[in-house]
Every structure is written in C-alpha cells, then in structure tokens.
Steps between C-alpha positions, in 0.01 A plus 500: 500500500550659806160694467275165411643288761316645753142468333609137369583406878133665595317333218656167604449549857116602412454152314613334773342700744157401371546165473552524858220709577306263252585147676404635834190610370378195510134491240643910392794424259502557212666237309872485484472781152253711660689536836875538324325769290340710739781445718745610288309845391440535914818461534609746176272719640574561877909446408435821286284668726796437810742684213304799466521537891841395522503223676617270223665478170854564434746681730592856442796475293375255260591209650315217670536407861363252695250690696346614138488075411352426838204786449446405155466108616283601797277794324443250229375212645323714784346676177422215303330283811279818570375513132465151430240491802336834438440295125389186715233709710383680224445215258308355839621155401740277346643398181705153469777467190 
C-alpha cells in the first residue's frame, strides 16, 4: 500500500487540480470529466516525473513522511492544472458536460 499511496494522493490531487485550473478558465474548461481526467493523468504524470528526480515519493526507508504527502499533493495538482490547460489551449475552445 505503501508504494500506491503516493500516486493515488497525485492522481487525486491532479483531478482536483484541474477542476481548479478548469473553473478559472473561464470559456477553457473542459467539462467537469474532461478536466478531472486530464487532471488526474497531469497530475500522475508530473507526481512520477518529481519521483524519478527525487523530489517526491516515499521516504528512503520505505516509509511515508509528510514531506513525501505534501509533494505528492502539490506536484499533483500543480501537474494536473498545467495539463488540463495545455488540453484547453490546444483544443482552442471549450467543451460543456
């Protein structure tokens, strides 16, 4: 469990990252699915990217600490704002759900 917690914390965090990014958007969002989905795989993907650089992810000795739940809450929604409006500005407009 201890080695999914972190990746569930940066998926969550992603979702709700772009919904954020998505409501202040305003006329860019993409729905409430299409923002909690990209968010969510922005937010899988820069949480993974922060644990390959070591700035994330679980604490050497297996364990988690609350420095590795605070950089998986803040690289995932960071992540999964970014991606959700990269999406926005390539789709070039928006999608209501």
């Amino acid at each position: 469990m201890e080695t999914w917690l972190p990746l569930i914390i940066q998926l969550v965090s992603g979702a709700i990252g772009g919904n954020i990014a998505g409501s202040a958007m305003k006329g860019k969002s993409l729905g409430g699915a299409g923002n909690s989905i990209a968010g969510a795989v922005g937010g899988g993907l820069l949480g993974q990217l922060l644990n390959l650089v070591g700035l994330g992810g679980i604490a050497p000795g297996g364990s988690i600490d609350l420095m590795s739940i605070i950089t998986a809450v803040a690289g995932g929604g960071v992540g999964g704002g970014a991606l959700m409006a990269i999406i926005s500005a390539l789709r070039g407009g928006s999608a209501k759900s």
